[in-house]
N, C-alpha and C positions, 0 to 999 in steps of 0.2 A: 428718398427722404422719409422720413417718420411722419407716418399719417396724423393731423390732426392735433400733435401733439404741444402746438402754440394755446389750442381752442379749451385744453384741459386743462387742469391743477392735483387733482382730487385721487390719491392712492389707495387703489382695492387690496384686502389684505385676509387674510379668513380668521374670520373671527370666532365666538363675542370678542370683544377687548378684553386684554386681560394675560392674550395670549404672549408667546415669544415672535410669534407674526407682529401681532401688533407694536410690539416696543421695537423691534425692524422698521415696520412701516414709519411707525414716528418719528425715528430717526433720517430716515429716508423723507421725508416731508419736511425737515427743516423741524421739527419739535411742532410744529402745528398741529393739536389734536382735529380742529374743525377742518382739514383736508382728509383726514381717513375714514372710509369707507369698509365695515365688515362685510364680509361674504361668508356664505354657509360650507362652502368648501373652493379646494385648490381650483377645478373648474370652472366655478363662476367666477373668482377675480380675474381666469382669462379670459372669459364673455364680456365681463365689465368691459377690460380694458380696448373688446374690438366691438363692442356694440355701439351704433351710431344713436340709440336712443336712450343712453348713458352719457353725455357729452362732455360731462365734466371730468369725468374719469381716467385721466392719461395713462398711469401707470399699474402697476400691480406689483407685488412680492410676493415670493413665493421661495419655500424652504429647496434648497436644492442636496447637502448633504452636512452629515454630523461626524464629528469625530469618535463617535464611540460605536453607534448605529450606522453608520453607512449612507449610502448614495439612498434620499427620497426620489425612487424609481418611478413614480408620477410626473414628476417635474419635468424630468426627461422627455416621457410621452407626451408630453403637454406642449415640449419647447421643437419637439418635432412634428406636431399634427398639426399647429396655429402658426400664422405669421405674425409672430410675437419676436424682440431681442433684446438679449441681455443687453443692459446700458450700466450697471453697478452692482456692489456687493456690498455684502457686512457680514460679520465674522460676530457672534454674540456669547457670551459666558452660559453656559445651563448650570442651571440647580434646582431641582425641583424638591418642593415643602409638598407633607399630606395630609390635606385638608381634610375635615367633618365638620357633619352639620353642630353650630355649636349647643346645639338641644343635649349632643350625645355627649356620656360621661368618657375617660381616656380609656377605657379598658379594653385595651384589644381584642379582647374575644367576642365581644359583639361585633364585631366587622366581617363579611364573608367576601366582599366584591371590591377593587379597585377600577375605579375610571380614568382611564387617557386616551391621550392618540396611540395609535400604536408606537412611533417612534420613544415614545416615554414609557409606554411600558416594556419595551426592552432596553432602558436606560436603568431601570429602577427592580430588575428581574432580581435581586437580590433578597430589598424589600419586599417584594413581592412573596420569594418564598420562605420568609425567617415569618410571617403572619401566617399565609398558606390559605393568598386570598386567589380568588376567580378574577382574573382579568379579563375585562367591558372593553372594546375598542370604543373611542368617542372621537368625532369627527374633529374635535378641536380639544386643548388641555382646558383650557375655559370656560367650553362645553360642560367636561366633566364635573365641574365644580357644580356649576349652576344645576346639573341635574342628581347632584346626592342627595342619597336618602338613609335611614337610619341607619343602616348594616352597608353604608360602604364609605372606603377613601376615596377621593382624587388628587392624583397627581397634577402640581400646577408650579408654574414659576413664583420662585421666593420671593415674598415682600412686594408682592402687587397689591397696590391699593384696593385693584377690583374683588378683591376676597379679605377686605375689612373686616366683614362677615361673618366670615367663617373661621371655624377654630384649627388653629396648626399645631398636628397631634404628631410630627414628629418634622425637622428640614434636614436637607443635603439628603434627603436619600438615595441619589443616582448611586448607581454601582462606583463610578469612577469623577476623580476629583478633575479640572481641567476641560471638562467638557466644552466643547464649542460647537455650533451651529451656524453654516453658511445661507445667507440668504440672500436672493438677485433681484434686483429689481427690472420687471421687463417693460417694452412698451410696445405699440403695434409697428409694424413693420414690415416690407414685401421682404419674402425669402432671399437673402444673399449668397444665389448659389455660386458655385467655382465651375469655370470651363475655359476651354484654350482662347475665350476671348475678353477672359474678366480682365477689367486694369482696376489700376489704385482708385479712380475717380469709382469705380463703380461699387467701394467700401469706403469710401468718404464719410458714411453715414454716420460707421463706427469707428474710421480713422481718426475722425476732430474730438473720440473721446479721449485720443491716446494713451488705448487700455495695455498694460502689461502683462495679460491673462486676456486668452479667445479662447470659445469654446467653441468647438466644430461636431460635425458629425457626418460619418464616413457611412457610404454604405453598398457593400461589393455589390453589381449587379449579379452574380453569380457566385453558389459558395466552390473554392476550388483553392487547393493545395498552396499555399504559402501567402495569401491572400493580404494576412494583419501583417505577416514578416516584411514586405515589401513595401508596407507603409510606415512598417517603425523606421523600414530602413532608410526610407526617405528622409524623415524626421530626423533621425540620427546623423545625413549625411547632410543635411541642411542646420546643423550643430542645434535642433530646437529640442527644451527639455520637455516633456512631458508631466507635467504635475498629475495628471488624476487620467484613468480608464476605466471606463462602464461601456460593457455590450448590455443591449435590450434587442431580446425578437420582432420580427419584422411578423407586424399582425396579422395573421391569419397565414401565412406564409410558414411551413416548415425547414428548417435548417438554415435558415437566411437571418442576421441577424444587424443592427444597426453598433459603429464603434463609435461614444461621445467619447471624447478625449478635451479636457484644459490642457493648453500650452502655454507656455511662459515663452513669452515673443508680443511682439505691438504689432499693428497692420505696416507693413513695409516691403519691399522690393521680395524680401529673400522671403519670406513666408510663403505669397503668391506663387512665386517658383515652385515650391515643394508643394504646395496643397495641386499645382496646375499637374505637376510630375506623375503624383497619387491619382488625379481624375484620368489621367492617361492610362493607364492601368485599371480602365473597367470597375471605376468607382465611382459613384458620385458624391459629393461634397457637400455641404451649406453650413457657412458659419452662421452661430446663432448668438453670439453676441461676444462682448468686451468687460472688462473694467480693470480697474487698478487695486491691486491687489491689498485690500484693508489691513492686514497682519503686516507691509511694509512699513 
């Protein structure tokens, strides 16, 4: 069962506010601002979400991948180091405006430095080089806002209130129109591994969310010759599609690496088979959580 998680309310999210975490989190909280909680980064909203001297704290969000940027390869390590599990998703439009302090006049040539996350500044690498500014990684888009100074932009989501503020010297600069952002909402949870004696009851947890999207992760005890082929082929022969694959190295460990895979499939009979088939084959398993799929 999910630890604890009658005893909280309260959604960790990384903040300041302002960000596209945050309008995630809000949505995920039922539009309640007084349930959200900022964190300094992706790590602490999953300490929040498993510290017992946090109690309010049930859940947490955290960006998992972008349509234009790719898989946030943290999220991953994060949903495989903690006993943390997806319980939902949201799917969010990007567009990022670039901000200045509004002291400064619009002349581009006083600007030398842009501030984002990373994930925005390679959403906005266009902008970036039509000015032929120095890219600042910032721990959050919101961040960057709050910490500009004369000679720089930040990139930051369009039309948030929290940068009233501040002057919009130029929007839509992302590279690409359509952008979207996935993001999961997790909560604490014992590891739900797979072995030849898992049953249904023992995914209950995530079966009564009746997700149409699992995310698992595979990980060969051994690296050896046809290793992923044998597990697509399982997958394949158990007719499940596979929406999305990321390997991530296994720490510290050379040549060994971890396969997360989304499948498009619910908890039911015929999944169990095939994930139980794949652990036969000198893997091991753990799904890491569900949801239904928000784009349906």
């Amino acid at each position: 069962m999910l630890n604890k998680s009658t005893q909280k309310s309260q959604v960790a999210y990384l903040g300041p506010s302002g960000s596209f975490s945050s309008v995630a989190a809000l949505k995920m909280a039922g539009n309640d601002k007084n349930l959200l909680k900022p964190q300094k980064n992706s790590l602490a909203v999953v300490y929040s979400v498993l510290d017992d001297k946090m109690p309010l704290i049930s859940s947490g969000v955290l960006p998992i991948e972008n349509n234009v940027a790719g898989f946030v390869c943290e999220t991953f390590d994060l949903l495989l180091e903690n006993d943390i599990l997806i319980v939902d998703s949201i799917h969010l439009p990007i567009s990022f405006t670039a901000y200045c302090l509004p002291s400064v006049d619009n002349s581009s040539t006083k600007f030398r430095v842009v501030r984002a996350h990373p994930h925005a500044l390679s959403q906005c690498s266009k902008f970036i080089q039509q000015y032929n500014l120095v890219p600042l990684a910032a721990l959050s888009n919101s961040q960057a806002v709050f910490d500009l100074d004369d000679e720089s932009f930040a990139l930051a989501p369009t039309q948030s209130p929290e940068f009233d503020n501040y002057k919009s010297f130029e929007h839509d600069v992302q590279d690409y129109l359509n952008g979207k952002t996935q993001f999961v909402k997790i909560v604490e949870s014992k590891p739900l591994m797979i072995t030849s004696t898992t049953t249904l009851d023992d995914l209950q947890v995530l079966g009564q969310l009746k997700p149409d999207r699992v995310v698992i992760v595979i990980t060969p005890k051994i690296n050896r010759v046809g290793a992923l082929y044998e597990i697509l082929l399982e997958l394949y022969n158990g007719l499940i599609n596979i929406n999305s694959l990321i390997s991530r190295p296994i720490k510290g460990v050379d040549d060994l690496y971890s396969f997360f895979l989304t499948l498009e499939t619910s908890i039911d009979c015929n999944l169990l088979k095939v994930l139980k088939a794949i652990e036969n084959t000198s893997n091991s398993i753990r799904i890491l959580g569900g949801y239904v799929d928000s784009k349906n």
